[in-house]
ZANUSE-815213 format. One record per atom (N, C-alpha, C, O, CB): residue number from 0; z negated, x, y negated. Coordinates in Angstrom, 3 decimals, m for minus. Glycine has a CB too. Layout:
BEGIN
i, pz, px, py
NUM, Z, X, Y
...
This chain:
BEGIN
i, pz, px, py
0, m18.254, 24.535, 23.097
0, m16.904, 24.019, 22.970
0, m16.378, 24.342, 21.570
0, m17.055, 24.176, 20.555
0, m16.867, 22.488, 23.242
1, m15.310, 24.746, 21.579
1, m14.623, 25.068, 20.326
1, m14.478, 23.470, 19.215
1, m14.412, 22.296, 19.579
1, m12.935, 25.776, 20.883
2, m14.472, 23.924, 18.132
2, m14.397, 22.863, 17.137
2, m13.301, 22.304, 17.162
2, m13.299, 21.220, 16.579
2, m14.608, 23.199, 15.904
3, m11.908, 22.758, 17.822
3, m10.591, 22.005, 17.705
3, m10.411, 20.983, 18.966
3, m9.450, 20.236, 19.150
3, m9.317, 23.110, 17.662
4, m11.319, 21.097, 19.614
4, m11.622, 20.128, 20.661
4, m12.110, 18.981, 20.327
4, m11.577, 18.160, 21.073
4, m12.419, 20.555, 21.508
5, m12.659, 18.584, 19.787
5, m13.481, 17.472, 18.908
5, m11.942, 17.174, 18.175
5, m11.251, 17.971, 17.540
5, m15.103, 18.141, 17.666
6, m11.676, 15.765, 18.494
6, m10.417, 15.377, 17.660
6, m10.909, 14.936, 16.314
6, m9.997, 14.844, 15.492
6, m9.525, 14.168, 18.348
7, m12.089, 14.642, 15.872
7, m12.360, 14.443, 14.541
7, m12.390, 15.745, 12.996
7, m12.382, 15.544, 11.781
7, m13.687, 13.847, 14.830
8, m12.420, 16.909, 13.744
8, m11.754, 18.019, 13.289
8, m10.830, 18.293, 13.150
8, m10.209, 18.554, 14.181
8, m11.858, 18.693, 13.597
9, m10.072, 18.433, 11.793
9, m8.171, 19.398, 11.699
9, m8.315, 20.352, 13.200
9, m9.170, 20.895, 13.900
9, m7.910, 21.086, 9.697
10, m6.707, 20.101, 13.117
10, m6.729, 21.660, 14.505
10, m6.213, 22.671, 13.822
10, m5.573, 22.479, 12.788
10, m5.582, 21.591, 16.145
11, m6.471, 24.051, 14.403
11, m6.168, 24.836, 13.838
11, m4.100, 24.920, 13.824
11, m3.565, 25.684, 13.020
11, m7.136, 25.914, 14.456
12, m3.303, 24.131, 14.704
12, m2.076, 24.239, 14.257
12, m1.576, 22.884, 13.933
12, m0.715, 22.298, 14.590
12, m1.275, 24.932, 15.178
13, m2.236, 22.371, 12.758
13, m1.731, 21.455, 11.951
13, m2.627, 22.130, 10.893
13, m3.852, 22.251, 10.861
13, m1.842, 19.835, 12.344
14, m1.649, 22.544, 10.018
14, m2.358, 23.274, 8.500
14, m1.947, 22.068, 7.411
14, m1.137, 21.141, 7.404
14, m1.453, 25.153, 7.903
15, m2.861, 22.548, 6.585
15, m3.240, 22.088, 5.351
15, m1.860, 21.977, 4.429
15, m2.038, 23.036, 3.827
15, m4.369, 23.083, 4.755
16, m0.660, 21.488, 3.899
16, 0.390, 21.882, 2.795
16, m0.323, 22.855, 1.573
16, 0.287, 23.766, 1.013
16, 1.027, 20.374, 2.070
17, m1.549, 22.523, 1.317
17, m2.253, 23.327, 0.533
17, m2.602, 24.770, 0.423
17, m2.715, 25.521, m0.546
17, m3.072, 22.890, 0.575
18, m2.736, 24.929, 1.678
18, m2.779, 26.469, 1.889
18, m2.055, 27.342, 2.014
18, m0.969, 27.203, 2.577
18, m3.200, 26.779, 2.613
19, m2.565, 28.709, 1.414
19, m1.613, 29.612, 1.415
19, m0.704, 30.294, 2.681
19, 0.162, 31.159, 2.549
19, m2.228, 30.457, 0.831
20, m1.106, 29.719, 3.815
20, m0.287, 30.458, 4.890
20, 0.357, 28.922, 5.551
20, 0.301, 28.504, 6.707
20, m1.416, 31.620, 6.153
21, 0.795, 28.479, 4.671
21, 0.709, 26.931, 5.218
21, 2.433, 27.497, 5.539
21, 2.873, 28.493, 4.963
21, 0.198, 25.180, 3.827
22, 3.086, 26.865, 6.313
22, 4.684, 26.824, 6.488
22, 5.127, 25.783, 6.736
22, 4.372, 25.190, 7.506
22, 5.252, 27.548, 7.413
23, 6.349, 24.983, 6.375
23, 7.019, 24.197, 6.518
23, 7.334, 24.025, 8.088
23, 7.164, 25.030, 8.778
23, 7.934, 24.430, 5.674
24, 7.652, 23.179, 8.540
24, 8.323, 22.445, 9.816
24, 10.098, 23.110, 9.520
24, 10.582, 23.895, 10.335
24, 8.112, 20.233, 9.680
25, 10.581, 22.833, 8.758
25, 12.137, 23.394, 8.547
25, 12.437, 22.788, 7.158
25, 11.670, 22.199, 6.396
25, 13.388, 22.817, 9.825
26, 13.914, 23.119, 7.007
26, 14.325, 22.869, 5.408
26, 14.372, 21.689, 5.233
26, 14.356, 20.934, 6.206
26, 15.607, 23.368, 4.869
27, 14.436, 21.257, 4.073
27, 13.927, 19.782, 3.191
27, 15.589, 19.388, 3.377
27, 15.959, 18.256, 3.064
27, 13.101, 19.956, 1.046
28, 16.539, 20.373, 3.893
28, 17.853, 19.906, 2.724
28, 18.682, 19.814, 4.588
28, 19.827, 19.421, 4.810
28, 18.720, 21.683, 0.897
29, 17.636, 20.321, 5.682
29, 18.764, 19.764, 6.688
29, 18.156, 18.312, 7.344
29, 17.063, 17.863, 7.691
29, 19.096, 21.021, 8.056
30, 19.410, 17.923, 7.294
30, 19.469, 16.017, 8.036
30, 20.427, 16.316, 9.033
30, 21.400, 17.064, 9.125
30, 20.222, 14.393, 6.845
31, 19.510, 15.031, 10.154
31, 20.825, 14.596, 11.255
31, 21.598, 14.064, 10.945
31, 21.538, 13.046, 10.254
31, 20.734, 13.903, 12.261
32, 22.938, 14.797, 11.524
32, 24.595, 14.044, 10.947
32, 24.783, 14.939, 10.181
32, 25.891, 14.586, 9.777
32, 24.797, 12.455, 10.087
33, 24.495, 16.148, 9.469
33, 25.079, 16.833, 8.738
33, 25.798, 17.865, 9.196
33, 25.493, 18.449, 10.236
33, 24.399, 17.126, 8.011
34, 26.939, 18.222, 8.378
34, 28.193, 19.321, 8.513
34, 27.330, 20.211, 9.685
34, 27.606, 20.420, 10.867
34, 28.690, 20.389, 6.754
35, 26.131, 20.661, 8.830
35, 25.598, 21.778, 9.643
35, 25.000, 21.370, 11.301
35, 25.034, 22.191, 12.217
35, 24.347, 22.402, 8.692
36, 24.613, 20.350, 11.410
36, 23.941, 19.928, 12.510
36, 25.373, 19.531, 13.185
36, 25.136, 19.420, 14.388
36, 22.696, 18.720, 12.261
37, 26.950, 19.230, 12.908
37, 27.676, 18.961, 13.893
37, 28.356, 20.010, 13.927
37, 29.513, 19.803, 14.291
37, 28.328, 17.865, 13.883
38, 28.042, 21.349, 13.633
38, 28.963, 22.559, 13.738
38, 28.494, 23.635, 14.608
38, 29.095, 24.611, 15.056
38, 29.192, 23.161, 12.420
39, 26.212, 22.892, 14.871
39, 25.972, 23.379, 15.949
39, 26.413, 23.063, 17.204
39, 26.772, 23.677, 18.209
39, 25.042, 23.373, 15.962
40, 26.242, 21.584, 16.752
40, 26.212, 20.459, 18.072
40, 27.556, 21.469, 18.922
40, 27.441, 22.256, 19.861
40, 26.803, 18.225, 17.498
41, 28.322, 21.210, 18.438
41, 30.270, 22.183, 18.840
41, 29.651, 23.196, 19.571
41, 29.506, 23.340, 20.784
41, 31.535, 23.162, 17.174
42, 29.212, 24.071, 18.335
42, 29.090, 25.522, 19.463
42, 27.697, 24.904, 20.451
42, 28.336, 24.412, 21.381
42, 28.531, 27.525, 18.348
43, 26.882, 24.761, 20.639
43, 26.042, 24.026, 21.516
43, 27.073, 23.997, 22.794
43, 27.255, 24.838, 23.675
43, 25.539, 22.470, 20.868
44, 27.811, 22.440, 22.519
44, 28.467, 22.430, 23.686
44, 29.249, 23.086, 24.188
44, 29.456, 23.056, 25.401
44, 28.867, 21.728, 23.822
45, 30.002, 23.997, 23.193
45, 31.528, 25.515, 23.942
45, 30.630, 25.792, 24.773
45, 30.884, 25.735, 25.976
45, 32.265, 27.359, 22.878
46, 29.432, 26.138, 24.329
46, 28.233, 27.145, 25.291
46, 28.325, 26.933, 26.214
46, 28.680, 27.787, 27.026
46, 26.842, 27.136, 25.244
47, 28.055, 25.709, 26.542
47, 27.647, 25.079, 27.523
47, 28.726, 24.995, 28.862
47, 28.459, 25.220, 30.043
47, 27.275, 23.830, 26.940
48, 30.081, 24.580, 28.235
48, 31.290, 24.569, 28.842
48, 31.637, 25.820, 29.244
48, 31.994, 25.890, 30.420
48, 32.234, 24.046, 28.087
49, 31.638, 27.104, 28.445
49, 31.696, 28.440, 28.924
49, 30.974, 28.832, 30.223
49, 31.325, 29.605, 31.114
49, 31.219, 29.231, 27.920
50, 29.392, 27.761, 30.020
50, 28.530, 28.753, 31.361
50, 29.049, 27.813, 32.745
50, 29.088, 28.144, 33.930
50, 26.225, 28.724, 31.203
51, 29.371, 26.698, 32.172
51, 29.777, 26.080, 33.629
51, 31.121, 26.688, 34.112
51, 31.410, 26.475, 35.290
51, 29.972, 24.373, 33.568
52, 31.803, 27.267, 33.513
52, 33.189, 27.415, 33.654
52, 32.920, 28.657, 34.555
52, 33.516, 28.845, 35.616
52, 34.146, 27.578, 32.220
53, 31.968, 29.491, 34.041
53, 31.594, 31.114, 34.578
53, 30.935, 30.711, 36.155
53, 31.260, 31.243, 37.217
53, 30.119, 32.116, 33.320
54, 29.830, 29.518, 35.941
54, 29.743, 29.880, 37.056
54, 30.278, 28.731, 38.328
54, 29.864, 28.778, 39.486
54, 28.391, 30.295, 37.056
55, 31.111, 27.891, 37.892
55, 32.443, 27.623, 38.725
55, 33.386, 28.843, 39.325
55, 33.648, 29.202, 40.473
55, 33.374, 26.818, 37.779
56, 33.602, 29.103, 38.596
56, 34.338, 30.669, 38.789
56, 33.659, 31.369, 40.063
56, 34.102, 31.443, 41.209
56, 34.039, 31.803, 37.291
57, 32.504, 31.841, 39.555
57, 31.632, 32.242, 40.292
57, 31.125, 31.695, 41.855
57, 30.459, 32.359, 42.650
57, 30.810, 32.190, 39.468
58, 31.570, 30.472, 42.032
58, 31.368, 30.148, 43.524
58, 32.768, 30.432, 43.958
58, 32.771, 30.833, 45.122
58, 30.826, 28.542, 43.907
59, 33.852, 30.370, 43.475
59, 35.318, 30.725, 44.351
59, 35.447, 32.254, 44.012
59, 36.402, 32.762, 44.599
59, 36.931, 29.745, 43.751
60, 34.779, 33.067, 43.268
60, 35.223, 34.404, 43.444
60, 34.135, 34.544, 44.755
60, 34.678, 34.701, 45.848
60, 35.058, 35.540, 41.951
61, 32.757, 34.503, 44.736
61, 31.634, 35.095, 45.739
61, 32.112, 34.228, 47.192
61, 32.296, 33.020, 47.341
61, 29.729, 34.669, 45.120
62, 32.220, 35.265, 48.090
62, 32.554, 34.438, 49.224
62, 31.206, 34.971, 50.359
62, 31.423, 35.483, 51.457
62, 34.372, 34.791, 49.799
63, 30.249, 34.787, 49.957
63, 28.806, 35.572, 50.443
63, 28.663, 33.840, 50.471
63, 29.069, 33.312, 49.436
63, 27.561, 36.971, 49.181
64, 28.145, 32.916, 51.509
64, 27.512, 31.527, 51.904
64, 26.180, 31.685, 50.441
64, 26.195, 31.138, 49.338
64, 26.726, 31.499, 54.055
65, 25.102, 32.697, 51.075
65, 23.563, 32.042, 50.079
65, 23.853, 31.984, 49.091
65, 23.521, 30.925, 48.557
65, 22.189, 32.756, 49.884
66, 24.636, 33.010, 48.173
66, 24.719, 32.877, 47.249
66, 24.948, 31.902, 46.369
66, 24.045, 31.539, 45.616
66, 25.099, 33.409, 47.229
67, 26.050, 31.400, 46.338
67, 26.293, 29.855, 45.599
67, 25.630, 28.750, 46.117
67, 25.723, 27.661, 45.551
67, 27.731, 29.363, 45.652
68, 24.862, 28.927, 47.296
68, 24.103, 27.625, 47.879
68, 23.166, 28.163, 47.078
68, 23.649, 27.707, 46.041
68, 23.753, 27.267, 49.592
69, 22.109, 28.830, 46.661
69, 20.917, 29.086, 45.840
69, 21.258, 28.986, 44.717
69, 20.275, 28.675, 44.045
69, 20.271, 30.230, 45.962
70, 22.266, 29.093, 44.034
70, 22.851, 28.946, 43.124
70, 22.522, 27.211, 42.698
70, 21.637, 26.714, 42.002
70, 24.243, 29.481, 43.457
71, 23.536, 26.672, 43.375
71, 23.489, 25.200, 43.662
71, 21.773, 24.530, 43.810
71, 21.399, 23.550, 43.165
71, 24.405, 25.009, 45.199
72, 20.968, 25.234, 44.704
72, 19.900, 25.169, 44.631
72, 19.368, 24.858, 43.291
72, 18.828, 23.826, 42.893
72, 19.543, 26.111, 45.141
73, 19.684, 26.191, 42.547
73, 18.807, 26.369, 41.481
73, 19.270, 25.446, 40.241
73, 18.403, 25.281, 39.383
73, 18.760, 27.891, 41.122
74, 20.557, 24.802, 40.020
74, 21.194, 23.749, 39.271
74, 20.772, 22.647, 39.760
74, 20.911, 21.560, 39.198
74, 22.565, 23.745, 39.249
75, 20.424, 22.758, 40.446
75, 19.981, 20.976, 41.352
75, 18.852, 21.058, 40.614
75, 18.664, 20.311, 39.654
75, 19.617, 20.706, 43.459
76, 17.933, 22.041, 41.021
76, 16.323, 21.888, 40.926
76, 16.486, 21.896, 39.164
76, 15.301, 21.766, 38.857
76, 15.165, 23.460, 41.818
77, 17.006, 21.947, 38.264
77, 17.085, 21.956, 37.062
77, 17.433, 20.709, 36.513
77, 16.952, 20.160, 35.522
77, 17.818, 22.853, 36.736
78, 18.451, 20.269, 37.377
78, 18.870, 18.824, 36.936
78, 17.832, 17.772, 37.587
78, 18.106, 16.613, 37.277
78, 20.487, 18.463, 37.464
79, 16.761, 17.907, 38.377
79, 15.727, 17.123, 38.785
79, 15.076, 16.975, 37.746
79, 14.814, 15.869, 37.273
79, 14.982, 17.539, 39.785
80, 14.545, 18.633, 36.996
80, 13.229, 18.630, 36.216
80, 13.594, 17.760, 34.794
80, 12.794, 17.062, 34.172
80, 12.676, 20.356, 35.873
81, 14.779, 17.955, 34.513
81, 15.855, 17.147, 33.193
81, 15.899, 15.727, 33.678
81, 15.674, 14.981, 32.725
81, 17.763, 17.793, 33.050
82, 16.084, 15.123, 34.695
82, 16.497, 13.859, 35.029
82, 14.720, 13.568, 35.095
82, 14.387, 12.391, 34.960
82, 17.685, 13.660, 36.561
83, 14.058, 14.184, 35.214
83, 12.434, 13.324, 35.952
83, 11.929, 13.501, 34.236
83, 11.647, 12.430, 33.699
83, 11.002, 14.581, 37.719
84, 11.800, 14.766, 33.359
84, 11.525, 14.598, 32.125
84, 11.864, 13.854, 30.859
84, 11.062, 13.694, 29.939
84, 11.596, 15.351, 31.955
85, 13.547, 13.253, 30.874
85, 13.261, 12.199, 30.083
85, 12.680, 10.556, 30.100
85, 12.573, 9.928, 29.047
85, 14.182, 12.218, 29.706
């Protein structure tokens, strides 16, 4: 059995701050609530509003039945795995 199995051993991806290949988690200087974190949040959500908009669109342009039902399918089965994971 490998040594990172044994929880009384460091694992190999939790490093040392000490070491030289050690890397930070992210910058010291970003916080939640900041300029920068609500200028993603924005574009985050345009995103988001853009893809629903496309593929709204997308069931009244396709006039093919499976298509937007698998479609629908596949948004359902997404909003299960999101609704059962938090």
């Amino acid at each position: 059995m490998k040594r990172w199995f044994d929880l009384k051993h460091p694992t190999p991806w939790h490093k040392n701050p000490e070491d030289d290949d050690y890397i930070p988690s992210g910058p010291e200087w970003y916080k939640k609530g900041s300029f920068h974190n609500k200028v993603g949040m924005w574009l985050m959500w345009i995103f988001f509003g853009i893809v629903i908009v496309q593929v709204l669109h997308a069931f009244t342009v396709v006039p093919f039945f499976p298509i937007p039902f698998t479609i629908l399918l596949g948004v359902g089965f997404i909003c299960y795995v999101a609704w059962r994971a938090t």
